[in-house]
Structures are given as C-alpha cells and as structure tokens.
C-alpha positions as CSV (number, residue, x, y, z in Angstrom):
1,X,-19.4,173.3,175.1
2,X,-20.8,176.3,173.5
3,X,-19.5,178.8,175.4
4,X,-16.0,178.3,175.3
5,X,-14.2,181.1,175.6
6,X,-17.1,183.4,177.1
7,X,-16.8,185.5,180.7
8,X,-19.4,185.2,182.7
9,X,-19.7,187.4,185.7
10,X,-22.1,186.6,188.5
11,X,-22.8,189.1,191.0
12,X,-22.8,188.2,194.8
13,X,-23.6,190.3,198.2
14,X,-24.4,188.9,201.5
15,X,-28.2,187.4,201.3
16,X,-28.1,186.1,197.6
17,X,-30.4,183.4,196.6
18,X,-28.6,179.9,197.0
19,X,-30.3,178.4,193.2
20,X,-29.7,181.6,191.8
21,X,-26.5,182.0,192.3
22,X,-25.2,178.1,192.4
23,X,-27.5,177.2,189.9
24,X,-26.5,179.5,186.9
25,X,-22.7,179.4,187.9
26,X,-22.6,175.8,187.6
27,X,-25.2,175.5,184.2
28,X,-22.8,178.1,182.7
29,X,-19.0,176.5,183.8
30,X,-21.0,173.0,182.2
31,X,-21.2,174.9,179.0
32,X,-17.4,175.8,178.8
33,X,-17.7,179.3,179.7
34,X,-15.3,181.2,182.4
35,X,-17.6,182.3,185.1
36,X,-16.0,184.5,188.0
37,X,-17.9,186.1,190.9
38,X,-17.6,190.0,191.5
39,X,-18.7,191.2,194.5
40,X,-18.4,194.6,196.2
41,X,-15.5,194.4,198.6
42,X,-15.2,191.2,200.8
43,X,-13.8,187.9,200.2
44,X,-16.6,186.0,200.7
45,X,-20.7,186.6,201.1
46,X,-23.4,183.9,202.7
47,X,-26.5,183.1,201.2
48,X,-29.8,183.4,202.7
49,X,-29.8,179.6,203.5
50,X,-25.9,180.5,205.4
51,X,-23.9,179.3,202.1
52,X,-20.7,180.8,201.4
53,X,-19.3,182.0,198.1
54,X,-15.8,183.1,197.5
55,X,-15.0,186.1,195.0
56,X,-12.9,185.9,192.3
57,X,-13.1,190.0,191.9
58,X,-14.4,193.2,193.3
59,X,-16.6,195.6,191.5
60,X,-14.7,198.5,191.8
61,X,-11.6,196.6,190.0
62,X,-13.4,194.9,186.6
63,X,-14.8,196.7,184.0
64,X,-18.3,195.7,182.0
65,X,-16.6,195.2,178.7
66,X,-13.9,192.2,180.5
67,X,-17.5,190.4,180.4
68,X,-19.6,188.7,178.0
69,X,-22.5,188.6,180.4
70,X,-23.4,189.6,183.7
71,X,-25.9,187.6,186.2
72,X,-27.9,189.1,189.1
73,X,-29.0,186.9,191.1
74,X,-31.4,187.4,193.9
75,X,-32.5,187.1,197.4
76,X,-31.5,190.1,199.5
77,X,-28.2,190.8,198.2
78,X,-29.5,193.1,195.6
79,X,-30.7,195.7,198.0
80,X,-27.0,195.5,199.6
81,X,-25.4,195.6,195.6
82,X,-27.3,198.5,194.8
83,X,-25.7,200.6,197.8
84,X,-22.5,200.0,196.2
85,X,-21.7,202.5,193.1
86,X,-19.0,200.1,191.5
87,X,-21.7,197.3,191.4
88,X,-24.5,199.3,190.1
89,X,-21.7,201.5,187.5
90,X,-21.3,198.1,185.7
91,X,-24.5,197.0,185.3
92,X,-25.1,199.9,184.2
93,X,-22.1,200.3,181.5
94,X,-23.4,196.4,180.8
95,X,-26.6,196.9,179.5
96,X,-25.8,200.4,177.7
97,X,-23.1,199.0,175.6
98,X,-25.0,195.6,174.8
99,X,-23.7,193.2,176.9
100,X,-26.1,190.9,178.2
101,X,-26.9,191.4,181.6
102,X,-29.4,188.9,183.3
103,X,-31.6,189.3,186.8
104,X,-33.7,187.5,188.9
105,X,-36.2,187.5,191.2
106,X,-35.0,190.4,193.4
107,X,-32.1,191.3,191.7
108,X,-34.5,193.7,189.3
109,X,-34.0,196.3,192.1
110,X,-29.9,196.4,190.5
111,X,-32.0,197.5,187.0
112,X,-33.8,200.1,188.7
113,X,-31.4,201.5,190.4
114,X,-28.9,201.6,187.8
115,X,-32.0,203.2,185.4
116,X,-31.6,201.1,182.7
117,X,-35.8,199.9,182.6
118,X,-37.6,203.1,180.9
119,X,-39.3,201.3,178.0
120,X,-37.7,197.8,178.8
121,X,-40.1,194.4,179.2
122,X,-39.0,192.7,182.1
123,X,-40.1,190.3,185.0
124,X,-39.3,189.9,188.5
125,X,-40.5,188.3,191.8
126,X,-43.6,189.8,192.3
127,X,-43.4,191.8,195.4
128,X,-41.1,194.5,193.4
129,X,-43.2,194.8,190.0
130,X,-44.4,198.4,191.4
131,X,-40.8,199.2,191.6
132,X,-39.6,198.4,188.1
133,X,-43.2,199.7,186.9
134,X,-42.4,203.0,188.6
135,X,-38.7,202.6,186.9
136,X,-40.0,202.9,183.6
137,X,-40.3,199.3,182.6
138,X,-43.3,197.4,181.0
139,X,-44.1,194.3,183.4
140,X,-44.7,190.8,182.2
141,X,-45.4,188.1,184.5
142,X,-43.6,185.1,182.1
143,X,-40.6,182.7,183.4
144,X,-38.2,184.4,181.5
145,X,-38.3,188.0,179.8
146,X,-36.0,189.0,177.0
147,X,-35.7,192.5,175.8
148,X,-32.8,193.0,173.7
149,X,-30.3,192.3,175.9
150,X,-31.7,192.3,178.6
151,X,-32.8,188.7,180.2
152,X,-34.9,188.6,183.5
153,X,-37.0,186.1,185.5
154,X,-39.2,185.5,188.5
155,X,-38.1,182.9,191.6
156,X,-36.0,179.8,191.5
157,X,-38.4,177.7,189.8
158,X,-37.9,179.8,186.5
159,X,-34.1,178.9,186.6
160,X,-34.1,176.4,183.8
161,X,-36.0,178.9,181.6
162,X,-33.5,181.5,182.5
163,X,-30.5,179.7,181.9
164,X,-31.7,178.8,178.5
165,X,-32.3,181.9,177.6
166,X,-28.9,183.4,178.7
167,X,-27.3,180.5,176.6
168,X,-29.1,181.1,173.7
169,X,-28.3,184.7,174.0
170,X,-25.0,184.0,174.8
171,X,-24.7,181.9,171.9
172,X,-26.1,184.3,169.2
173,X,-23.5,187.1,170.0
C-alpha cells in the first residue's frame, strides 16, 4: 500500500471519460490512498458512456492544500469544469504550490484555462495540442508527460502509463 495516508482528489463534470475517471480512482484506492471526487455543484455527474459518479465534495468548499494530488480526467467534462471558477481556482492553487496535479486527454483544456502551461511539457489528446501550444506549453506526443509536477497523458490507452507515473510521483513526495 504505498500511499497510505495520501488524498487524492479526482475531478468530475457531466461528460467525463468513463477509464479515466474509474480507472485511476480505483488504481489509486488499491494503493491505500484516500481518493474523493470534487465536483462543481451537483451530487452526481454521468459519463459519456451514461455512468454515474457520486461526489464526495464540491469545488467551491475544498481547498488545494486538503490534497496530495489532483486528477483531471477527460471526455467533455473539462470544457464544463473550466466554466466553473472554484474548479479551475484549485487547479490552479494545485500546481502553483507544488502539488501534483494530473490531466488527461481532454482535461488539458483545465491547464489552459487555469494558465498554468507557459514553459510547461505536456501531452494531451490530440485534437487540443493547438490549444495548450497557444497556452504557452511545449507539446510532446508521449503516453505520459512529466514536468515537475505536473503529469499529463493522451487517451485511455495511456492509463497504465499515467497511473504509474502519478504513483511514483506520489511516492517521492
């Protein structure tokens, strides 16, 4: 169990990527750590696929440093996160103070929005690499990205790559 004692937040809107939600929640929870869902003001969101999640918390309500990470996953919910200033305030406050913070897929449109990217390597799904690029960040098409802190990968298929690194990380703090 090597995180034992860590907090885990995973973000969640309506549209979120089923794997990269489920997947990571229940990789991390296997690895001892607490892992709550914040999302941005209702009790529950559906996946793209129709798969619900319940919240443990709202944005506006936790704070970045009651976390030892913070996950982003993707799918659509990103573009509905970032509309929300509690949700992109904490990402933000994340990944200036240290903390790792971790997106996929989609969910680099969180980073830009929150304009944490200028001079940062990162990945994504490819149909938003002009985005971060125009963001300020240096694009690498890899499974997994890690600059500092910061963690990101591409689609679903990256997921074991991701989590890996995000223990690791994890791990080493």
């Amino acid at each position: 169990m090597k995180l034992t004692g860590k907090t885990i937040a995973i973000l969640a809107e309506d549209l979120y990527e089923d794997l990269e939600l489920w997947y990571p929640l229940m990789r991390l929870r296997e690895e001892g750590a607490t892992v709550e869902v914040i999302g941005t003001g209702k009790p529950t969101y559906t996946s793209k696929h129709g798969y619900p999640v319940d919240v443990t918390n709202n944005a506006e309500r936790v704070k970045w440093d009651e976390f030892d990470a913070i996950i982003i996953p993707g799918g659509y919910a990103p573009d509905h996160m970032r509309r929300h200033r509690a949700m992109v305030n904490l990402v933000k406050d994340a990944v200036q103070n240290g903390r790792i913070v971790a997106a996929i897929c989609h969910a680099g449109w969180m980073l830009a929005s929150a304009d944490v990217l200028r001079g940062r390597k990162v990945t994504s799904f490819s149909a938003i690499k002009d985005d971060l690029i125009n963001a300020g960040a240096e694009y690498l098409d890899r499974e997994v990205v890690q600059d500092a802190n910061l963690i990101t990968s591409r689609v679903p298929s990256d997921l074991p790559a991701f989590c890996r690194t995000i223990i690791a990380a994890l791990v080493a703090a």
